[in-house]
C-alpha positions in Angstrom: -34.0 20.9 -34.2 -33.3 20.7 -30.5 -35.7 22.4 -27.8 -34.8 25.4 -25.3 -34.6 22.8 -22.9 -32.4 20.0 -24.7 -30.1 22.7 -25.9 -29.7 23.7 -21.7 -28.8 20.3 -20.9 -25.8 20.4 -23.5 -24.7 23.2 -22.5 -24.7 22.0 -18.9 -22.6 19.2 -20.3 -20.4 21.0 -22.3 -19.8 23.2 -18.9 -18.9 20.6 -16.4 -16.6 18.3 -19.4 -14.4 21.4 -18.8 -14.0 21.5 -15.7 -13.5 18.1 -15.2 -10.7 17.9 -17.7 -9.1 20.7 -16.4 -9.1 18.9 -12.6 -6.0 17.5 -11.6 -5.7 13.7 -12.0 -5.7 13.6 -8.6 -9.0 15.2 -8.3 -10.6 13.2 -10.8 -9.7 14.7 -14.1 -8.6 13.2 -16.9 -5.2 13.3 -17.3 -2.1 10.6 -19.2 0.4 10.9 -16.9 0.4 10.2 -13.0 2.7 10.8 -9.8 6.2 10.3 -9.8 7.5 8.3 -6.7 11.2 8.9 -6.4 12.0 6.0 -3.6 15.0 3.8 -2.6 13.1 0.6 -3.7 15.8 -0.9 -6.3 13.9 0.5 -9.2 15.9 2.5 -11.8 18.8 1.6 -9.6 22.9 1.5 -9.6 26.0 2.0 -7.9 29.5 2.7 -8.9 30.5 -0.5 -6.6 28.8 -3.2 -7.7 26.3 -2.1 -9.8 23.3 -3.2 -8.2 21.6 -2.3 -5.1 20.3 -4.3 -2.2 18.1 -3.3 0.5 19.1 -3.8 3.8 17.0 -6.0 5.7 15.4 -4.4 9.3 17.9 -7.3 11.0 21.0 -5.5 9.2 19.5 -2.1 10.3 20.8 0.3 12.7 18.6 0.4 15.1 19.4 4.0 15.5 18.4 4.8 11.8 15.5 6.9 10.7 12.3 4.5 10.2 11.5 3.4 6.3 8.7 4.4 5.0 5.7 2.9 2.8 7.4 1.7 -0.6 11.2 3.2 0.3 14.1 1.6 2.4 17.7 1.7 3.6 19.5 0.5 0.9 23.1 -0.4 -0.1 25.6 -2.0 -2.6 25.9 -4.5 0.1 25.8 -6.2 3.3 26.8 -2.7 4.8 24.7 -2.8 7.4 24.6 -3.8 11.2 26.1 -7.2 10.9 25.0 -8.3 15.1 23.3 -5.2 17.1 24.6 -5.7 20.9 21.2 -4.8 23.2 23.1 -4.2 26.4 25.5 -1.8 24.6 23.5 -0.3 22.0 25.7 -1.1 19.7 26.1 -3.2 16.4 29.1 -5.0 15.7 30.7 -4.3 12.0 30.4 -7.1 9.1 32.8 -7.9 6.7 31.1 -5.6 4.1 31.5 -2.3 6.6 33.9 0.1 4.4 36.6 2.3 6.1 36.3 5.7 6.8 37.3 8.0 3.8 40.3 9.2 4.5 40.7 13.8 3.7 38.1 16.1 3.1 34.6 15.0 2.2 33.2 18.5 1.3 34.3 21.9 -0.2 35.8 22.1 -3.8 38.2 19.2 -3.4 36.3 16.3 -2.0 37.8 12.8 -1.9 36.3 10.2 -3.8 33.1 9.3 -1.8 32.6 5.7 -0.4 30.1 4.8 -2.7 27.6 6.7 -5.4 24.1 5.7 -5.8 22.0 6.2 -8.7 18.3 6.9 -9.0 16.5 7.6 -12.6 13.4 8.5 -13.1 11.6 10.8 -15.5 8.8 13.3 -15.6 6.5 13.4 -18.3 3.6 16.8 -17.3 4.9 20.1 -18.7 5.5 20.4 -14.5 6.2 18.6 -12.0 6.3 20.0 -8.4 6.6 18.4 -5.0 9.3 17.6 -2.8 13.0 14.8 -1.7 13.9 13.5 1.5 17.3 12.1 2.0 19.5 10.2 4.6 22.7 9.0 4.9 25.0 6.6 6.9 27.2 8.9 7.7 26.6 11.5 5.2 26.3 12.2 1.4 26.3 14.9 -1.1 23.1 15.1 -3.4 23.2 16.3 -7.3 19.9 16.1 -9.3 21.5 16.0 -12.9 19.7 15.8 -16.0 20.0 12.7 -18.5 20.7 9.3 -17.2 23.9 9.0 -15.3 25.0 5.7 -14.3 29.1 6.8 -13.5 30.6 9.6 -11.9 30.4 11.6 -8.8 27.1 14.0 -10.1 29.6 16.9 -10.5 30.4 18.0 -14.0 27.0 17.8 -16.0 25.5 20.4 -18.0 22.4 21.7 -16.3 23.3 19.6 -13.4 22.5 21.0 -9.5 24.5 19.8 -5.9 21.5 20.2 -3.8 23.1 19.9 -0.8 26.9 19.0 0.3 28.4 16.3 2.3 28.9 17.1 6.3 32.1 16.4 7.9 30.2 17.0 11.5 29.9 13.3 13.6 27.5 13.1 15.5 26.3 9.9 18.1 25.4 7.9 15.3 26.6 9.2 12.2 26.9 13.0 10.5 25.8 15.9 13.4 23.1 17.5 11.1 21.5 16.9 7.4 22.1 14.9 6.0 22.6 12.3 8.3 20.4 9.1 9.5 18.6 9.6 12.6 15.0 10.5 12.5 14.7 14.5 11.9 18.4 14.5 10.5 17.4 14.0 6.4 17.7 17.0 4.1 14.5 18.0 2.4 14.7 19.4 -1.3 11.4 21.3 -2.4 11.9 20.5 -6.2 9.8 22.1 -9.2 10.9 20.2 -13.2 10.0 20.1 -16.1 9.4 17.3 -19.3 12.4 14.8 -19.1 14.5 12.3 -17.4 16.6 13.1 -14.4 19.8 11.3 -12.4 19.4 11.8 -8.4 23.1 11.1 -8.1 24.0 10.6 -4.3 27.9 10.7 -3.1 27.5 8.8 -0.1 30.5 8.6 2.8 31.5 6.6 5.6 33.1 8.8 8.7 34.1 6.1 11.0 35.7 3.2 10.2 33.5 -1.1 10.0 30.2 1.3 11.1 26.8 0.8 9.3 26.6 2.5 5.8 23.9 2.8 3.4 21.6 5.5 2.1 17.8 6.0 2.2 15.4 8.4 0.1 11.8 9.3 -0.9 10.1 12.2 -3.2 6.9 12.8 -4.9 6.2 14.6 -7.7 2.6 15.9 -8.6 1.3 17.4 -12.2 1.0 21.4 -11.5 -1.6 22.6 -14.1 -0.6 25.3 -16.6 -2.8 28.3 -16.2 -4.7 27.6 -19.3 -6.1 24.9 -17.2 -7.0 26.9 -14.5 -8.9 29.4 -16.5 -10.5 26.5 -18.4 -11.9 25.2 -15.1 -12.9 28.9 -13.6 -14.5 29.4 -17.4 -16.4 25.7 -16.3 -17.4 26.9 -12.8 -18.5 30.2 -13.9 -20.7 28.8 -16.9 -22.5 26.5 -14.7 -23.2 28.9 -11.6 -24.8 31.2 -14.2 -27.3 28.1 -15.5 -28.0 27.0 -12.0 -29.2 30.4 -11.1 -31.3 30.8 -14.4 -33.0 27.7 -13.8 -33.7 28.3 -10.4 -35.0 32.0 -11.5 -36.8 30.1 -13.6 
């Protein structure tokens, strides 16, 4: 038969199991499934040009461009990049790989067909996912977040599917006047909240002027947001071992 005392300490344990499983993994609890990175890093990758990606090394980079970051980079279907950056001009001088400019109207209900379409697939496997998508563009793009795996098309057209943000006709100095575009500051941010399943983010990307860099460029994260059973699991936890503290120090 357990003592006063041994049956205290189990209940202590009992108390602070559930409130560590009911932490976030990021906190320490225990939990299956972790962050979701949604990065330009040639993972879960394609293009409707030539099917796979390539990052585009810093020489190839508009110097110009917003900065990569720590596990994403500018990225292309090719050699779309700066091919020679002139210092005395600021300028780079076009490759063979530089597309033309699209030729109509980029946005509104009738778009031309976009320069090129990238692909990104990932999947979320918490009951809820929250956090948040940065993307830029060389010279712009239109962003869909569609639900499946898509791997063709322009993102329009699926069931369930969402344009997050259209393309903008607006040049600027160095490519689209505002979001999104590819200086620093000019990316379109996306606060995203989804649930169980696999996702497309399906970027329409466009080239305004004509043998000018092109590529694309994105990072997200999504965290586990705890259902609200877990929160009261964890308060239950807290509250259960505040009222044993303060008996045994009555004690």
């Amino acid at each position: 038969m357990f003592s006063v005392a041994r049956s205290r300490v189990l209940l202590f344990v009992l108390l602070a199991s559930a409130v560590l499983i009911a932490l976030p993994s990021h906190f320490g609890g225990v939990a299956t499934a972790g962050t979701v990175d949604i990065y330009s890093n040639l993972v879960n990758e394609t293009n409707n040009k030539t099917g796979t990606d390539v990052s585009l090394s810093p020489d190839k980079m508009s110097p110009a461009w917003a900065p990569t970051g720590p596990g994403y980079e500018w990225i292309s279907y090719g050699d779309t990049g700066c091919n020679e950056y002139v210092v005395l001009t600021g300028t780079c001088i076009p490759g063979p790989a530089n597309p033309p400019a699209a030729q109509g109207t980029i946005n509104g209900p009738n778009p031309v067909a976009a320069t090129a379409i990238f692909y990104k697939t990932f999947t979320v496997t918490d009951a809820l996912d929250s956090g948040y998508l940065n993307v830029w563009a060389d010279d712009t793009a239109r962003v869909w977040l569609d639900p499946g795996t898509i791997t063709t098309g322009d993102g329009s057209g699926i069931d369930g599917g969402t344009m997050l943000i259209d393309a903008n006709p607006i040049l600027g100095t160095n490519c689209a006047g505002g979001p999104i575009g590819c200086l620093p500051g000019m990316d379109a941010t996306f606060n995203l909240s989804l649930t169980t399943g696999t996702y497309t983010l399906v970027i329409d990307a466009y080239q305004l002027v004509t043998s000018s860099p092109f590529g694309v460029m994105y990072d997200g994260v999504l965290t586990d947001v705890p259902e609200p059973a877990t929160f009261a699991l964890m308060g239950l936890g807290l509250i259960g071992m505040g009222v044993f503290v303060r008996r045994r120090n009555r004690a």
